[in-house]
TILUMDO-283749 format. One record per residue: x, y, z of N, C-alpha, C in turn. Coordinates in steps of 0.05 Angstrom, whole numbers, padded with zeros to 5 digits, always signed. Last residue first. Layout:
! TILUMDO-283749
XYZXYZXYZ/...
//
This chain:
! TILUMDO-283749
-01000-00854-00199-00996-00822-00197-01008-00810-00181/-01005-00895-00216-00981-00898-00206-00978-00871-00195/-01044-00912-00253-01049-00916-00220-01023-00912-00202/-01032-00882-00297-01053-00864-00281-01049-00874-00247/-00997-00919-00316-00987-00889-00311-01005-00872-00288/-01032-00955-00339-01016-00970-00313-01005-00933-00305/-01040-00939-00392-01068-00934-00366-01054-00943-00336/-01000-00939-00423-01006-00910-00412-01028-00911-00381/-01002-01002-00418-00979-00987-00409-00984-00958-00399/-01042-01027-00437-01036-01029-00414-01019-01012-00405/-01073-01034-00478-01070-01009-00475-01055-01013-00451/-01039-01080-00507-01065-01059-00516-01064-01044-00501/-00990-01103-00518-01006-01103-00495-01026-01092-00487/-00929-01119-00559-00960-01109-00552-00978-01116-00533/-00863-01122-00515-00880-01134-00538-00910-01120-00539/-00843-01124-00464-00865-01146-00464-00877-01150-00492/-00797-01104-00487-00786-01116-00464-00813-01139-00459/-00810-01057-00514-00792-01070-00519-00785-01101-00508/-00846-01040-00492-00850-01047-00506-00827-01066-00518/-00819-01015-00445-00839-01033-00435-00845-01057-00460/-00781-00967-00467-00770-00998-00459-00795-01020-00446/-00814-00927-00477-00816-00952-00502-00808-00977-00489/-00809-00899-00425-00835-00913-00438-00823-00939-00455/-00747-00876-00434-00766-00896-00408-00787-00914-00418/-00755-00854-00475-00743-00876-00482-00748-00891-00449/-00795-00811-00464-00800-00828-00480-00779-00858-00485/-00799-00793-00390-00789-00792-00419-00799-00814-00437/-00850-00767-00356-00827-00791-00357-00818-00781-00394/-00881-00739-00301-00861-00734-00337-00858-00764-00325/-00962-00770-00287-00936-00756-00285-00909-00755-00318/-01023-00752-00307-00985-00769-00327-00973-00758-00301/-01047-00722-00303-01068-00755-00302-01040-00767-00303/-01071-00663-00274-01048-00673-00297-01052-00703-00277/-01145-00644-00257-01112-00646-00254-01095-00662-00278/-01185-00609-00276-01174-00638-00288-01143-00635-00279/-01204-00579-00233-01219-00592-00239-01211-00627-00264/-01149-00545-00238-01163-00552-00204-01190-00585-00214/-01119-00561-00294-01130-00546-00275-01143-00557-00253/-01083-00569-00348-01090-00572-00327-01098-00565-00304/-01068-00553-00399-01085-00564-00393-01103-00576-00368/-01036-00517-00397-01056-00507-00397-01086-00524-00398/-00976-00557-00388-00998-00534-00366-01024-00520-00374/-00990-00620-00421-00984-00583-00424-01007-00576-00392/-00965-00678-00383-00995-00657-00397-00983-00629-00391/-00895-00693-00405-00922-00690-00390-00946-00678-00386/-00837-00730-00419-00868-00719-00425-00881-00710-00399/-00771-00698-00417-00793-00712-00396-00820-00699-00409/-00731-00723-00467-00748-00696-00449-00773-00714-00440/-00702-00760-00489-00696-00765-00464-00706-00724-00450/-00726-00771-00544-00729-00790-00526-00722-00783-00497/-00769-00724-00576-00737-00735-00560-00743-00746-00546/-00834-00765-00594-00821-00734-00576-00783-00746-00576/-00847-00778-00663-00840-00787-00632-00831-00762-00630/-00881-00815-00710-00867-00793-00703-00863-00780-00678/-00871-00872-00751-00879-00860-00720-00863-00840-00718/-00901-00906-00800-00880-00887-00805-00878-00871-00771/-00914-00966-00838-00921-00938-00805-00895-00928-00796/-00943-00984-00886-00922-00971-00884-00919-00957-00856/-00954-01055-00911-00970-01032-00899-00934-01021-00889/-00977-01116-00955-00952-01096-00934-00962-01067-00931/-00994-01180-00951-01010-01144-00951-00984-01135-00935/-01017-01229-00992-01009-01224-00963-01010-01197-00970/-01082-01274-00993-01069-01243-00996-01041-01243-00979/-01112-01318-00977-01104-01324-01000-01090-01287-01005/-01119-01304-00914-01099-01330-00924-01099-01332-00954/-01093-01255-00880-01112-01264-00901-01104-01298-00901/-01101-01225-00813-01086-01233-00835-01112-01254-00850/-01108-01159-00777-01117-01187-00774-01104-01189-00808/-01082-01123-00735-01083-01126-00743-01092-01158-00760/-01106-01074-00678-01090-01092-00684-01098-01102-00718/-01112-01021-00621-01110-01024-00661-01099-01054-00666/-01132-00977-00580-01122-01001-00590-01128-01005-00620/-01119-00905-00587-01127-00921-00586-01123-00951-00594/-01103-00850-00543-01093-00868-00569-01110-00884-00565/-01142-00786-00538-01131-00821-00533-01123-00832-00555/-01146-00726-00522-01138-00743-00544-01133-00765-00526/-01145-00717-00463-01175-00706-00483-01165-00722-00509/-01106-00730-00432-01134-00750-00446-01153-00741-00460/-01060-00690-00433-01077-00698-00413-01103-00710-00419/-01035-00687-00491-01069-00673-00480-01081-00676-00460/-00992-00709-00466-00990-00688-00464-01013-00671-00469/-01017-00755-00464-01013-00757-00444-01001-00730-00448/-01036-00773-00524-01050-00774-00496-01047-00759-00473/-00979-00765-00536-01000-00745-00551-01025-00747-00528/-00953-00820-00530-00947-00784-00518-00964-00766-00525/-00987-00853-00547-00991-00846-00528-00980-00828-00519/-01019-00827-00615-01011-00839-00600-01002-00846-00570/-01069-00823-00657-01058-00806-00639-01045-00836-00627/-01063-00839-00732-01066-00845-00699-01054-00830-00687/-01081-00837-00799-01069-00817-00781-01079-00836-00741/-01068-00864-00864-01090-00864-00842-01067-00857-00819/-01072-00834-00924-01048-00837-00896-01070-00843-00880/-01093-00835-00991-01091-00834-00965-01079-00847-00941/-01103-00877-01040-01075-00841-01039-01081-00837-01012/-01168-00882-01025-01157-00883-01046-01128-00856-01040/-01181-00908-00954-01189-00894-00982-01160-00886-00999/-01189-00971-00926-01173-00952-00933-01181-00932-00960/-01230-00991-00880-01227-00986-00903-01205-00971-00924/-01215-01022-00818-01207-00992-00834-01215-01009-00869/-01262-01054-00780-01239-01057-00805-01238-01037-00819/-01266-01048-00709-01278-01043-00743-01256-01037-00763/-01287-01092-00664-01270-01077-00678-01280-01066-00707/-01321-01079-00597-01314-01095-00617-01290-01082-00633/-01336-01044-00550-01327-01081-00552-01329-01089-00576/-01313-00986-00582-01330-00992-00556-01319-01029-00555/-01266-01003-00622-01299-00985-00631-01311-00996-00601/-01204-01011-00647-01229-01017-00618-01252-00991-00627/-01189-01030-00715-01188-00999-00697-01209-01012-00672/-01153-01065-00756-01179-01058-00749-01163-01034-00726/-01128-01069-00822-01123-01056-00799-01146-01057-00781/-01130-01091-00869-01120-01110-00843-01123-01104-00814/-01147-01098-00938-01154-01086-00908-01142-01109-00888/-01111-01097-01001-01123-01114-00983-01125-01108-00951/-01079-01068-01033-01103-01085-01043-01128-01103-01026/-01054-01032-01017-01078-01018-01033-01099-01035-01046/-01028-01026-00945-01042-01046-00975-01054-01026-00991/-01017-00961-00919-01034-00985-00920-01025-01007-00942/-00983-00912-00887-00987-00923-00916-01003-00954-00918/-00997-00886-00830-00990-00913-00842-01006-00912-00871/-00971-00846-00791-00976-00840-00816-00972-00871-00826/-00972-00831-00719-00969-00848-00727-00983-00847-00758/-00942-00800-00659-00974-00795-00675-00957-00822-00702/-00915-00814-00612-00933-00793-00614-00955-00789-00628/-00911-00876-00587-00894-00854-00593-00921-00833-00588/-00938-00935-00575-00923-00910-00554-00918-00888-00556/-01003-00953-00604-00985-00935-00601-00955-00918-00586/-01036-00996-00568-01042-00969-00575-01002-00959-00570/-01051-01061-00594-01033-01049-00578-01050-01022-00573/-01069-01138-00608-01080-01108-00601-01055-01089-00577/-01013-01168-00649-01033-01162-00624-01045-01129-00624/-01020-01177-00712-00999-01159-00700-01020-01147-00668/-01033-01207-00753-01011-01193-00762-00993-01178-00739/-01058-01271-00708-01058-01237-00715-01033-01236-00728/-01097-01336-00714-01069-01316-00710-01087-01282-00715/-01143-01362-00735-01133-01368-00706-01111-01352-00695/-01169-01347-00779-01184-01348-00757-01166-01350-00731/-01129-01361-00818-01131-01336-00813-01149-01332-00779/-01088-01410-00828-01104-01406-00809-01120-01381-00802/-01051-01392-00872-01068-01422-00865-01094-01411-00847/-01035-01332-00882-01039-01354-00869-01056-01366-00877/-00984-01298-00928-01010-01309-00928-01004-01328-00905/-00955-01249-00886-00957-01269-00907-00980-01278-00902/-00941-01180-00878-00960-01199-00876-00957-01221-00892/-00895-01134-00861-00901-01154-00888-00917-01182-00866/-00882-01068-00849-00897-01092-00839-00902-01106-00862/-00837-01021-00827-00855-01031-00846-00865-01066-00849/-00826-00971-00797-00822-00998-00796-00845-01006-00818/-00784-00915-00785-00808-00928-00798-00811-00955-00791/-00783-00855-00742-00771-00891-00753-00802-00894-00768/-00772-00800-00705-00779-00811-00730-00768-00837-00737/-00754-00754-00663-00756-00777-00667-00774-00779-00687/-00722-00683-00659-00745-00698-00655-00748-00725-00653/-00715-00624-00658-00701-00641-00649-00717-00668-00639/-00744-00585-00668-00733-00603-00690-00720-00626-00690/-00777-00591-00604-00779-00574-00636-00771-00587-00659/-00792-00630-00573-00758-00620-00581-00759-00603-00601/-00841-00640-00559-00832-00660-00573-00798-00657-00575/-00851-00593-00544-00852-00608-00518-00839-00633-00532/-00858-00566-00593-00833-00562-00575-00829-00575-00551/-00911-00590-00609-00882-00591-00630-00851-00582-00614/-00945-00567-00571-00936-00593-00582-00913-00604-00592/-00938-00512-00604-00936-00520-00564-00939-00551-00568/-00948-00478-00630-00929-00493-00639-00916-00512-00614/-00998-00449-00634-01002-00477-00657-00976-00486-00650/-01022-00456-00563-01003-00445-00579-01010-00465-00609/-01085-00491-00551-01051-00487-00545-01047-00464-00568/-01127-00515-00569-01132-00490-00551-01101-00484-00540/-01137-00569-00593-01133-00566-00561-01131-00536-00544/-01127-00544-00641-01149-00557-00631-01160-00558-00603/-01074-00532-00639-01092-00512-00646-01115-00523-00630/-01049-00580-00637-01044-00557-00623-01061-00536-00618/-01066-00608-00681-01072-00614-00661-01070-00599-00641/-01044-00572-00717-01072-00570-00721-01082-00588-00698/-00985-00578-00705-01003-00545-00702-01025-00553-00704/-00993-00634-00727-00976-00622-00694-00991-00598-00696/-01000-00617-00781-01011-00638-00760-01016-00633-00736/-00942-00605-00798-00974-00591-00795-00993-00603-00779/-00914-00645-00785-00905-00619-00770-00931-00601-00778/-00935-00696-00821-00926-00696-00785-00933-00666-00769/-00905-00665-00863-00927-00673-00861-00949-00682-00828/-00851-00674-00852-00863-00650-00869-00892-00652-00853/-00848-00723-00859-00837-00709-00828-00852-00683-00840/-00860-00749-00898-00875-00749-00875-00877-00734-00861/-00820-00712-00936-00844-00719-00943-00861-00723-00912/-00769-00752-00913-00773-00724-00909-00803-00712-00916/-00790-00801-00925-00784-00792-00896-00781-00766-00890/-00789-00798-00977-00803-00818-00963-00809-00799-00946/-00723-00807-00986-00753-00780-00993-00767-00780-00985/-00705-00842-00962-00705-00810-00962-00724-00795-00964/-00732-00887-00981-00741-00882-00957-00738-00853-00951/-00713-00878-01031-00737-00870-01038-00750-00864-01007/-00659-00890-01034-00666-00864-01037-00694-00856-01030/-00660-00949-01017-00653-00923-00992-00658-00892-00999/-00687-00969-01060-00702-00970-01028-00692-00939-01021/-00660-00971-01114-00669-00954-01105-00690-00943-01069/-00642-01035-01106-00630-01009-01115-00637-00987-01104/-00682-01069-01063-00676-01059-01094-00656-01037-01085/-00619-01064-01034-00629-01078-01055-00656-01078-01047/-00599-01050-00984-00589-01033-01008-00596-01048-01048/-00639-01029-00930-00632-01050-00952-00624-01035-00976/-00600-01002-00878-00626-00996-00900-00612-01017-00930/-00547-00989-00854-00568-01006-00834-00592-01005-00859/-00526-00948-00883-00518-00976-00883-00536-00989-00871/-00556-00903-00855-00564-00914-00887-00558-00933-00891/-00576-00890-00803-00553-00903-00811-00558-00917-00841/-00592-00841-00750-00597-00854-00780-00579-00858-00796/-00577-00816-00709-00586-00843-00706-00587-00856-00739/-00569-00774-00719-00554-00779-00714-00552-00810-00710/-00616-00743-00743-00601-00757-00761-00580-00773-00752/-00673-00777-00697-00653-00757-00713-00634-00765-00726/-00707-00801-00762-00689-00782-00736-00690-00788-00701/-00703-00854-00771-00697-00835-00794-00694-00815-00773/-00684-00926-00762-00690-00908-00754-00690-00873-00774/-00734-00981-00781-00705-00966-00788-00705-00929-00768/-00747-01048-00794-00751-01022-00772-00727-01010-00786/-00792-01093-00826-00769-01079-00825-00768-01055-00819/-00826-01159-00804-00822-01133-00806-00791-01116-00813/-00867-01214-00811-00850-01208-00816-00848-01168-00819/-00929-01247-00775-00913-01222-00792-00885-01215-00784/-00960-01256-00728-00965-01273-00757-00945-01245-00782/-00940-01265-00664-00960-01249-00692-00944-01261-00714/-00933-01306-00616-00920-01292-00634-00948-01280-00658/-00931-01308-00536-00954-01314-00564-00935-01298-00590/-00870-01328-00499-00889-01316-00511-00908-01323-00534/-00836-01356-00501-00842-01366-00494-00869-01357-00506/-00788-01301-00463-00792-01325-00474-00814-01337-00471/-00799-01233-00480-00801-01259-00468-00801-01287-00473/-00785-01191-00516-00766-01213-00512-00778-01234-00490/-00812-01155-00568-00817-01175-00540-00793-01191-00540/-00833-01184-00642-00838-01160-00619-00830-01166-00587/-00805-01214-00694-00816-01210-00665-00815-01189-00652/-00784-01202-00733-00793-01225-00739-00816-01233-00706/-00743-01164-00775-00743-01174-00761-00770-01191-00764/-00678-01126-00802-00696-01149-00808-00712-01161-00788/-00668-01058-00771-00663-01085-00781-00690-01103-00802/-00677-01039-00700-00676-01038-00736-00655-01059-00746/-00687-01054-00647-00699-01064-00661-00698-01063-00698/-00637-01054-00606-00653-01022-00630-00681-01027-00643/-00646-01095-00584-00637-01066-00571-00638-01048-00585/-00660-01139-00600-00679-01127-00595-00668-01104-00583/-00635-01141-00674-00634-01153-00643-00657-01127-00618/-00650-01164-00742-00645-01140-00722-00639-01150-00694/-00608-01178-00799-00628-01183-00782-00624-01171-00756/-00588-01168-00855-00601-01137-00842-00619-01152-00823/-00583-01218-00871-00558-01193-00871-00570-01174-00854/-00629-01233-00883-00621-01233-00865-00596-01220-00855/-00642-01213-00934-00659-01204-00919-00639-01215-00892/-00612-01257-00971-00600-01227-00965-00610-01217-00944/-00631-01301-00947-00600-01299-00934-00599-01270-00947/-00680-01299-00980-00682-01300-00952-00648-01299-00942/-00688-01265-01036-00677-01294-01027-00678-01285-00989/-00741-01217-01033-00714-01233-01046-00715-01249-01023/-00782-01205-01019-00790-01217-01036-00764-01224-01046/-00790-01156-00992-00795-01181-00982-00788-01205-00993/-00775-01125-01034-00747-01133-01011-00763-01154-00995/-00818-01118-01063-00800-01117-01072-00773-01133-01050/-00837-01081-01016-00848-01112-01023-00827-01123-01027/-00808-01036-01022-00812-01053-00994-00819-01083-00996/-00826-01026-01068-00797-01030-01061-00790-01042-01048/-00870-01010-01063-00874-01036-01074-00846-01037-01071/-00874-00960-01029-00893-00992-01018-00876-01007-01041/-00848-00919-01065-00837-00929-01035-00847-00958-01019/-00885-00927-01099-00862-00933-01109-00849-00939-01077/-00929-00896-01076-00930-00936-01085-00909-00933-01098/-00907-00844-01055-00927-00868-01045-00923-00899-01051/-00894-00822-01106-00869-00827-01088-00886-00854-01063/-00941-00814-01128-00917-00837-01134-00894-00850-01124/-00966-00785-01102-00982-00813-01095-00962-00832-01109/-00934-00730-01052-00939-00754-01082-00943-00779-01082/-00970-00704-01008-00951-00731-01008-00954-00738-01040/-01025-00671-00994-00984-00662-01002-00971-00682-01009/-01066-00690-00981-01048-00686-00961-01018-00678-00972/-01104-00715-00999-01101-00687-01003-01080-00675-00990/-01138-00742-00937-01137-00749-00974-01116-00722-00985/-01130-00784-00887-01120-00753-00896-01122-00757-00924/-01166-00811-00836-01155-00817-00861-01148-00788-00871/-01156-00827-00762-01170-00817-00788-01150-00816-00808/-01167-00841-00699-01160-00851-00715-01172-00837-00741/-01187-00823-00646-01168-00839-00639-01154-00838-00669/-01251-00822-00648-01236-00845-00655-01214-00843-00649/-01269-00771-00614-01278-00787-00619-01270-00826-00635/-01214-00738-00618-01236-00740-00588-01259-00766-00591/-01201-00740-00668-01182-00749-00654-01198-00756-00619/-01247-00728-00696-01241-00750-00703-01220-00753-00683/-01255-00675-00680-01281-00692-00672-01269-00727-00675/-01216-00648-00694-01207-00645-00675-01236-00667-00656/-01217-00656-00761-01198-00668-00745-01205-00674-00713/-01266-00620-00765-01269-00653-00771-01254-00674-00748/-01243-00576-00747-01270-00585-00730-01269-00615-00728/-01208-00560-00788-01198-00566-00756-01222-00581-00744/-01248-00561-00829-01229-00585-00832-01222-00590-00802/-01271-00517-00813-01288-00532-00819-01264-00559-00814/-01238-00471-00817-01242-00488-00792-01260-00511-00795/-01223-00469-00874-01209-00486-00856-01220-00498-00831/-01272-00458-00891-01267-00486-00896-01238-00492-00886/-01269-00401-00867-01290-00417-00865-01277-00454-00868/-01225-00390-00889-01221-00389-00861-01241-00407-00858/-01188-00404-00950-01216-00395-00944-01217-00404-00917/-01144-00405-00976-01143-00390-00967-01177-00372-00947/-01117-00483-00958-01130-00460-00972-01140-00430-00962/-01102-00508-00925-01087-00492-00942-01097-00469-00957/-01136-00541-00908-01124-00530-00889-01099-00511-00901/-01165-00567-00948-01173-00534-00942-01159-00531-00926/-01136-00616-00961-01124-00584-00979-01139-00560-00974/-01140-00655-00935-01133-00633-00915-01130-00613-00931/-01202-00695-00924-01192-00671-00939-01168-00647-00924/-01211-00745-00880-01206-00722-00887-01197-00707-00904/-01255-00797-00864-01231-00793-00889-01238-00754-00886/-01263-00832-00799-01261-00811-00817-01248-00809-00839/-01269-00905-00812-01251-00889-00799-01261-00863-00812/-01334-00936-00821-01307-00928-00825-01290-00906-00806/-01393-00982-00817-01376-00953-00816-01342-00959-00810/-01449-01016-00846-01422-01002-00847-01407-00981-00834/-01508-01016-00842-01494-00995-00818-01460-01008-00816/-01518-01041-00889-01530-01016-00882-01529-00997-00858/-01482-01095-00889-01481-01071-00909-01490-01033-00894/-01459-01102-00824-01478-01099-00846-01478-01083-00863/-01400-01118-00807-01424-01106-00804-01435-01104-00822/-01361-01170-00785-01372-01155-00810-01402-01152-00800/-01299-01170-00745-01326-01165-00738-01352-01153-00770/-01249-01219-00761-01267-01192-00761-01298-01186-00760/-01221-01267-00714-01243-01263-00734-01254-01238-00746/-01186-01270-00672-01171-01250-00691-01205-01248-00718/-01202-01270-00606-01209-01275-00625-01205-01259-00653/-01198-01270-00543-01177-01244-00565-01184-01251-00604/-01195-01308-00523-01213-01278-00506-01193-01265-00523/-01169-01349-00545-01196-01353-00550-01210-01322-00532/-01105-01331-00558-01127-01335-00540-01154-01330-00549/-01076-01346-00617-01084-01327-00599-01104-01344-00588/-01017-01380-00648-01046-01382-00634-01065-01364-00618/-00973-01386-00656-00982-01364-00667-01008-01363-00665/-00946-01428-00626-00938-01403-00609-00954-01377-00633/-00970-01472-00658-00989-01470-00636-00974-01434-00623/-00967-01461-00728-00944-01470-00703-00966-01460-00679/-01019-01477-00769-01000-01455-00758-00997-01472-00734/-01022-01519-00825-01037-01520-00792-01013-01499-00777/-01001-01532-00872-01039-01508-00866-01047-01521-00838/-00948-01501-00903-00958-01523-00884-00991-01513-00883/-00919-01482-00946-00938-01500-00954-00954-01511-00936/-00885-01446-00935-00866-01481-00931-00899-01500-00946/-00888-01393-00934-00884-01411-00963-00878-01440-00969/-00896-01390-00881-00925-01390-00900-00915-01403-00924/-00849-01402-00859-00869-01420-00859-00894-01410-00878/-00826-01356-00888-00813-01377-00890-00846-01398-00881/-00851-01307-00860-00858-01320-00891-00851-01346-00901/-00836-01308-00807-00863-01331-00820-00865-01327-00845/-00776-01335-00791-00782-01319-00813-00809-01339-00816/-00752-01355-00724-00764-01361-00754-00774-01344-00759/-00693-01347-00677-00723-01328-00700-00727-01352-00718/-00687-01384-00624-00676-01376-00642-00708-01366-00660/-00704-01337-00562-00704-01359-00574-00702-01360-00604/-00695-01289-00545-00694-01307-00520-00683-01340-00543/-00648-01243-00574-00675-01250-00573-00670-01276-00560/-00613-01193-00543-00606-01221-00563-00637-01230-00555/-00611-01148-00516-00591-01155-00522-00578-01166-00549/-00642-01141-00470-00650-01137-00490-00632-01133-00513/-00623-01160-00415-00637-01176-00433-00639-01168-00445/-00590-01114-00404-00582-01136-00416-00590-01152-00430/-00618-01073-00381-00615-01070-00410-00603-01095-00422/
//
């Protein structure tokens, strides 16, 4: 746990270089030529997108167009990994008032932002890197982590208190998600043929995990040669990212290539993540995701991760496992897991799939 302590080498802030004016990026924000950050544009006439879901029939009192909705969900998590929620309960004000605040805080003087700079043993804070190795490839993005549960972890002083209004609105924010999160959970529950609340208690019932971090893209020079943010999949559980509303970043793995989320209008785009994998025993996968940058935009996006207790041992629900699909996970807990991330930074899928050959 030592090394993770103090970061290897001193931080630069890349907004700081994006605003220095330079137009040849620092060689450590260079990706490997077998990782090419270019987006893949498909043709007008075979465009495709992430699912966009309607969830207000899952409320509604008509059985038909609910299961209709479970179907969507339970085709989009078996099949992408990844979907959009329109209708979802969330005020669309509380929405872009909570994004532009965030901006908003990108966007002061650089010595306040650093008041709140993070170290890699919690990661909340101000920060600027993923990973402590030295030496390492860096992503093209500035970030701010915070933790929201449990409460015991959540430290309002640790939350920028400029603008003014941030810490209230992360409140709300956060209660709003978690809300939101906890239907989810049953409809993934459901899906899989569980209990609706058999997910949600392998997680701790209430006793749960929740952080946000929120991601500030600056404009690059170089868009072709960096990322906002290497190809990963997920550690926690499931994952609610408020997007740009002006500008696409996100791509999603589609077989060997990638496909750039469109984002629809007031919508959460939804990821299974890797505890969610590995307690569906694989019928859900998380999937790789990374992020590619503009050079005349920059783009802040909101990912909000909703995690098992850190210290209950994951592992595929018993009903999922049988003579014909044995359990693929052994338990491990969740704060076991993250420390990989912590420690190498994004690594697309390497971590849940290193689980299988260990078992």
């Amino acid at each position: 746990m030592s090394c993770l302590q103090s970061w290897p080498e001193p931080i630069v802030r890349v907004q700081s270089l994006s605003d220095s004016g330079m137009t040849v990026i620092p060689d450590r924000y260079i990706k490997r030529l077998s990782e090419p950050p270019s987006p893949v544009e498909s043709p007008p006439e075979t465009e495709v997108n992430i699912p966009v879901i309607d969830l207000s029939n899952i409320f509604s009192g008509d059985d038909s167009l609910r299961d209709e909705t479970l179907s969507l969900i339970s085709s989009a998590c078996r099949e992408w990994g990844f979907f959009q929620v329109v209708n979802h309960g969330v005020s669309h004000e509380l929405m872009s008032r909570t994004r532009e605040v965030w901006r908003e805080f990108f966007h002061l003087p650089v010595e306040e932002k650093i008041a709140y700079a993070n170290s890699p043993a919690t990661y909340e804070g101000y920060g600027s890197r993923l990973g402590v190795e030295k030496g390492m490839k860096l992503d093209w993005s500035d970030y701010f982590f915070l933790h929201f549960l449990p409460k015991s972890l959540r430290d309002q002083k640790k939350w920028p208190m400029f603008p003014p209004s941030c810490r209230e609105l992360v409140a709300q924010y956060g209660e709003e998600l978690v809300r939101l999160c906890g239907i989810l959970m049953k409809v993934f529950s459901i899906n899989l043929g569980l209990e609706e609340d058999c997910l949600q208690k392998a997680f701790g019932g209430e006793d749960i995990g929740a952080c946000l971090r929120v991601n500030f893209y600056p404009k690059c020079p170089q868009p072709d040669l960096a990322l906002g943010l290497s190809p990963h999949s997920d550690p926690g559980g499931m994952t609610l990212l408020l997007p740009d509303e002006n500008v696409s970043g996100l791509q999603v793995r589609r077989g060997h290539g990638w496909v750039t989320v469109k984002p629809a209008p007031n919508a959460f785009i939804v990821n299974i993540g890797d505890q969610i994998q590995v307690l569906s025993n694989a019928n859900y996968k998380s999937v790789e995701h990374r992020v590619i940058v503009n050079s005349a935009k920059e783009r802040v996006s909101l990912a909000f991760f909703y995690n098992p207790n850190g210290k209950i041992p994951i592992k595929p629900a018993e009903k999922l496992v049988s003579e014909d699909r044995p359990a693929l996970y052994p338990a491990m807990t969740f704060n076991e897991y993250r420390l990989f991330i912590r420690t190498r930074g994004p690594c697309g899928k390497s971590q849940v799939e290193s689980l299988k050959s260990q078992h």
